[in-house]
N, C-alpha and C positions, 0 to 999 in steps of 0.2 A: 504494500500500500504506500502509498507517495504523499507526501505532506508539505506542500510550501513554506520555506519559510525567508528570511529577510525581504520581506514587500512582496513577494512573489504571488501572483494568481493565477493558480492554472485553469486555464479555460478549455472548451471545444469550441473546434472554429467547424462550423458548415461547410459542407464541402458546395463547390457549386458548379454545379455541371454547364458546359459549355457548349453547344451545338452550332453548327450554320446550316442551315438549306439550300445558301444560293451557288451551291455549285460553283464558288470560285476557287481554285487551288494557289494556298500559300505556302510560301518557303517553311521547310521543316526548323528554321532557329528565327522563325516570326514570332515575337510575343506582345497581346496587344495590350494598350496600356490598362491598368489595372486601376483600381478608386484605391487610395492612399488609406481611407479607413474603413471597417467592416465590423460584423456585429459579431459577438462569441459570447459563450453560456459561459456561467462561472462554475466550475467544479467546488473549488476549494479556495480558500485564500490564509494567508501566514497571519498569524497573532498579531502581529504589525499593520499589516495596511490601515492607512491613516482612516479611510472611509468603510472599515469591516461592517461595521454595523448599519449600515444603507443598502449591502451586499446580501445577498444569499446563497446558494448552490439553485441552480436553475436562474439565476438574472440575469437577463440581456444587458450587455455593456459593448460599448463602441470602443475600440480600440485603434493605434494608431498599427494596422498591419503591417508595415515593415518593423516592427522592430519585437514579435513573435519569437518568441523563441523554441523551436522545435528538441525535445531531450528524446533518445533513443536510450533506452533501457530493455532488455531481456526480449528483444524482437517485439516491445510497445514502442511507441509513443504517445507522450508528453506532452502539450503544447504549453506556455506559460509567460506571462508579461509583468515586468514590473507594474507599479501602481499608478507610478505617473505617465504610466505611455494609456491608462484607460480615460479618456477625453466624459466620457458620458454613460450616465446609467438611462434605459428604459425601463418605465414602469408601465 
C-alpha cells in the first residue's frame, strides 16, 4: 500500500482516448498540442498538504499536467503531484 507523504497527492488521471475519422494520415512522431491543465481524482494525500481538509479521496482537482509525476513500483503505477502544482478543486 502506498502512502504520500511531504505534500505529495497521489491522484488518477483519466485516461483519454483519442480518435480521428477524417482519414488524414500523420507522421508517426506528430504530437498534437495538449491543454497544459486537466482534471485527476484524489486517491490519497500526505498529512501535510496545506489544503487536506477541502480534499477527499474521490475529489476532482485540476492540476497543472506537466508537472505529474509518474512512480513505477512492482509492474504498478503511481501517479502523484505536489500540492502546489493543484490550481483548483471541483465540487
Amino acid at each position: 500500500m502506498f502512502r504520500p507523504v511531504n505534500r505529495y497527492i497521489q491522484i488518477e488521471v483519466p485516461e483519454v482516448i483519442k480518435q480521428t475519422f477524417s482519414g488524414i494520415v500523420l507522421p508517426d512522431d506528430f504530437k498534437p498540442t495538449e491543454e497544459r491543465y486537466g482534471i485527476a481524482n484524489v486517491v490519497s494525500c500526505a498529512a501535510d498538504v496545506r489544503f487536506k481538509d477541502q480534499i477527499a479521496h474521490g475529489a476532482s482537482v485540476i492540476v497543472d499536467k506537466s508537472m505529474i509525476e509518474e512512480i513505477t513500483i512492482n509492474n504498478g503505477k503511481i501517479n502523484v503531484i505536489l500540492d502546489n502544482y493543484v490550481v483548483g478543486i471541483i465540487k
